[in-house]
N, C-alpha and C positions, 0 to 999 in steps of 0.2 A: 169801600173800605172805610171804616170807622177812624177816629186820630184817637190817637193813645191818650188815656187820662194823665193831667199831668198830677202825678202822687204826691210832689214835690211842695208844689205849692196851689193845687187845684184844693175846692171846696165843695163839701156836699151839695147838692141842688135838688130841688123838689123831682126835677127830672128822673134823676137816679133813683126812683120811687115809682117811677109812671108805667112801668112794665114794657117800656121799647126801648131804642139800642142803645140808649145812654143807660138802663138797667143792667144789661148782660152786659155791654161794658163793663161796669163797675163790677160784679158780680162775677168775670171772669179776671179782670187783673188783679183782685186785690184778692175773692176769696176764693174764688176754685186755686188761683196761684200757692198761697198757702195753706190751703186744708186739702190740697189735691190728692184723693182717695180714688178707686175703681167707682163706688157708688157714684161720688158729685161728679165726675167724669162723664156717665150716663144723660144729666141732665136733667133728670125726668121731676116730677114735686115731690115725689115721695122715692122712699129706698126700699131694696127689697134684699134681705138678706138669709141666710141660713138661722136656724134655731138649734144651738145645744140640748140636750137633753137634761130637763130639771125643772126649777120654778123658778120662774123670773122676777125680777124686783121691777119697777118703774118710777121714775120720780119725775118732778120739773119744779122749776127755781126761776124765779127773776132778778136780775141785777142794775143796782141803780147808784154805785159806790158811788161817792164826792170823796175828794176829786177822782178822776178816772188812773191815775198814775198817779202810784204813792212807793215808801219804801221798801222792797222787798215782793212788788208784784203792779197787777194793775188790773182795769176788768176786765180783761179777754183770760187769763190764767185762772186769776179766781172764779170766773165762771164754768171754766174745764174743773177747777180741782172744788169745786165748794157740790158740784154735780154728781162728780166722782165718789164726793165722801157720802153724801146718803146714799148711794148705791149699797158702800161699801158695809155700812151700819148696818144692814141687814145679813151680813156676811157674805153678799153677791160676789162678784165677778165681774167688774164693767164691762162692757162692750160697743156704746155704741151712742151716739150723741149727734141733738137736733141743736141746731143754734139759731134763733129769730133774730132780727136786729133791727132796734127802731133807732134811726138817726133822725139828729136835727139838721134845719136848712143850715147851712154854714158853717155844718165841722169839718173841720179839716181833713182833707183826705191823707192825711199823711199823719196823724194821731188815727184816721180809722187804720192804715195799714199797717199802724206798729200795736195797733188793739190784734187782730186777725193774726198777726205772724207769733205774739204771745201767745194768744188762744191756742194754735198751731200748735208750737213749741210745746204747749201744757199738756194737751194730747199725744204725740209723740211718746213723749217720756213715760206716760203713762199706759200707752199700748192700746187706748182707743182713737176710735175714728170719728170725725162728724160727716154722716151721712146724706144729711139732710138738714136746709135750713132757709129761712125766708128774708128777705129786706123790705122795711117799708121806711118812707121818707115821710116829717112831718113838718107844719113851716116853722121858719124861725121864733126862737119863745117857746113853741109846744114842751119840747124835751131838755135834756140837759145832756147835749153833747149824741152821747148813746146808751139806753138804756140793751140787754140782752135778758131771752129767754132761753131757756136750754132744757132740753127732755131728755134724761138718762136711760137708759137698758142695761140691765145685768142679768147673771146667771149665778143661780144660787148651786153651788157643789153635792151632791147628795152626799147625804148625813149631817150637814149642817142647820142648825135648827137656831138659829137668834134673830129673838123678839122680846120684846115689853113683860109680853105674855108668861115667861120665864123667870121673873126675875122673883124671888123669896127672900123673906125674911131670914136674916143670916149673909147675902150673900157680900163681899169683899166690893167694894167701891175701887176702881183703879184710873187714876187719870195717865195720858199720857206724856205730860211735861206741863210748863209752866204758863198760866194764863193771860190771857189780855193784851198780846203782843198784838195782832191784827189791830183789835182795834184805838190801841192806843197809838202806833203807828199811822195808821188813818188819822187821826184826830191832830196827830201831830205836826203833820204834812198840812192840812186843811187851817191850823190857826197857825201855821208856821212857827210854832214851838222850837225850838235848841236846847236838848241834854248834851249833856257829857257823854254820854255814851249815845252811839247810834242805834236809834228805834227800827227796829225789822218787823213785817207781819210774818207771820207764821205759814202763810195758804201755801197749801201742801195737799197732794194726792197722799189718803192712808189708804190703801186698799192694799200695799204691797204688808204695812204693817196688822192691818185686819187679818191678812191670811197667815202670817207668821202665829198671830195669836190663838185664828183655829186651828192650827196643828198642834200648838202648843195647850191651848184648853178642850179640845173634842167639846163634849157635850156639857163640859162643866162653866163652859163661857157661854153666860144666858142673855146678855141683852148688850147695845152700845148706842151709843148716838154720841154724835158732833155737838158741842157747844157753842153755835155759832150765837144770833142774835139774842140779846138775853143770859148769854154765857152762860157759866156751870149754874149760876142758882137756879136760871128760866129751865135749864135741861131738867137738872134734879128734881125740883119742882112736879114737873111733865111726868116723869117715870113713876113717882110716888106717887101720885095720882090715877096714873094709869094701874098702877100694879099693887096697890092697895094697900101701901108699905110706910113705913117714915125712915126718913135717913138721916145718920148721925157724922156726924164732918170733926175733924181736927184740925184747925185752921193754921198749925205748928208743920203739919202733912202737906198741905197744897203748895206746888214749886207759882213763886214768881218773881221775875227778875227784878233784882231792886232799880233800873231805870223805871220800871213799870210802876212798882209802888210809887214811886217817886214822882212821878207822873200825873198817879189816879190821886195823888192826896193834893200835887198842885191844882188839878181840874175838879177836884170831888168829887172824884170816880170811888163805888167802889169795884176791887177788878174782877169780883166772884162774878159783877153783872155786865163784865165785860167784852164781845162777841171775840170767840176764834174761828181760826180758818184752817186748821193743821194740826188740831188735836183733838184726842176723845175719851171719851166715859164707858168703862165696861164697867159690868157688873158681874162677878164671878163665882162659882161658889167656893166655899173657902178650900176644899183640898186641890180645887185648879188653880188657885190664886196665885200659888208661890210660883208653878210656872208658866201661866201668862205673864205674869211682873218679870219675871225674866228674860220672856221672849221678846218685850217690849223695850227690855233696856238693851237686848243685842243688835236693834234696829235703830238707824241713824235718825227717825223719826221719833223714836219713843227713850230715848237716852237718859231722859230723865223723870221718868214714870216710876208714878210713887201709889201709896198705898194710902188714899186718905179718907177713909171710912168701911162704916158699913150701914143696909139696911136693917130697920127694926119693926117689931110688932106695933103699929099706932094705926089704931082707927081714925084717927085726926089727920097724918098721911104729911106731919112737920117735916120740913126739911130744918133741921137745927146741926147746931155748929161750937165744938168747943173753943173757946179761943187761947188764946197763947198765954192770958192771963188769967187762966183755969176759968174762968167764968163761963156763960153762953149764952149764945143768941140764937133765937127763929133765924134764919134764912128764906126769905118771903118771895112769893110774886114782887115785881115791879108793877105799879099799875102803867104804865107806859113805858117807851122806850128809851133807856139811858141816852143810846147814841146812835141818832138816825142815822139813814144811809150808809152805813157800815160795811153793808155788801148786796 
């Protein structure tokens, strides 16, 4: 009989790495305990599960936020729901989530088990499972805390048809609320900043919002993606590139909370290039436009989705931007990343 880990105040150890009974140990009290499915139950390295009928989506992500526990989530959620959401960008269906975990020597086991019962929690809610998943231990110094990988699976609905591929000149720019909460919340947490108002990240599963918005657009909602690192310009950027278009922005259009302005002008942020976690970019064509915008403001997620552009004909493939004071600007590449470690 093995002695129970103590969670309380016990610390990672290279051991709980070595693949003997201080691994299953750890491995059964802290995550078969919270993520206990029929697959993890089995045991086995891999899961084996049923397949819907359709085409599948697949993704994988890594996660290395500073700090690990910030306002309005931490990495064990954000990695369920940042997983979740390119799933969902393809119009999928989630279903189904691998989680790796690299710890360092000396984390707390009681910061990993409030990491795993988030994760937990973030799947639940969302209707998927982690079926499968690995731990490895690194010594003290290699990492920072715990880094997470995570492998998605979805199921794409037939007749649902959104990609890049799709998107034309003409079609409605729609975001789904207001920018840069994630990561100015991160940021704010990290140099222990104090507004007036309390900083929330956003990290949100959309997938429930994704599917309100195919029934509400069928074929006429052509393409989406997440704003995470790099935020809307890096997205925008990516699409018009991909789809051979230039995109024209109203920057009087784009919702952001004035703690947030307030924020990015104290740090020199600007927030177009600021990572989210709980919002997105469709692109629609204009006679679905009016009701995808609708189906997005009926959802508790999308409440303040706005209408802020459209694409245009440019061989150049600009992301430009009106501003408030009629004038305009490019909306460019960053050459590097505003704000590392983000998610």
């Amino acid at each position: 009989m093995h002695r129970m880990l103590d969670v309380r105040a016990g610390r990672v150890e290279l051991a709980h790495g070595a693949g003997g009974s201080a691994m299953a140990q750890l491995i059964a009290q802290v995550f078969h305990t919270a993520l206990d499915n029929e697959w993890l139950r089995r045991g086995n390295d891999q899961a084996a599960f049923d397949v819907e009928s359709g085409r599948m989506v697949m993704t994988t992500d890594g996660y290395v936020v500073s700090p690990l526990f910030f306002p309005g989530g931490d990495i064990g959620s954000l990695a369920v729901h940042g997983t979740i959401n390119d799933i969902a960008m393809g119009g999928a269906v989630p279903r189904y989530l691998s989680a790796s975990f690299i710890l360092e020597e000396g984390f707390p086991l009681a910061d990993l088990e409030r990491v795993v019962q988030s994760m937990a929690a973030a799947a639940r809610q969302a209707g998927v499972a982690v079926v499968t998943g690995d731990t490895k231990v690194v010594e003290r110094g290699k990492a920072d805390g715990v880094f997470i990988c995570t492998t998605g699976i979805g199921v794409v609905p037939r007749g649902t048809d959104v990609s890049v591929e799709r998107v034309r000149s003409g079609d409605h720019i729609l975001l789904s609320g207001s920018l840069g909460d994630h990561g100015i919340a991160v940021m704010s947490c990290r140099h222990d900043l104090r507004f007036e108002t309390a900083l929330q990240s956003d990290s949100a599963a959309l997938h429930t919002l994704v599917a309100a918005m195919v029934a509400a657009g069928g074929a006429g909602l052509h393409a989406m993606r997440d704003p995470t690192r790099g935020g809307l310009a890096a997205t925008l950027n990516e699409i018009a590139q991909q789809a051979g278009v230039g995109v024209r922005l109203r920057e009087q259009a784009i919702p952001i909370k004035p703690a947030v302005a307030a924020a990015c002008e104290l740090l020199g942020l600007d927030p177009l290039y600021v990572a989210n976690e709980g919002k997105l970019v469709a692109f629609v064509a204009p006679e679905s436009a009016g009701a995808v915008l609708a189906a997005m403001r009926a959802h508790p997620l999308g409440h303040d989705a706005a209408l802020i552009g459209e694409t245009v004909p440019d061989d150049q493939r600009f992301v430009q931007m009106t501003t408030g004071l009629g004038g305009g600007r490019v909306v460019d590449w960053l050459a590097g990343e505003q704000l590392p470690r983000i998610c």
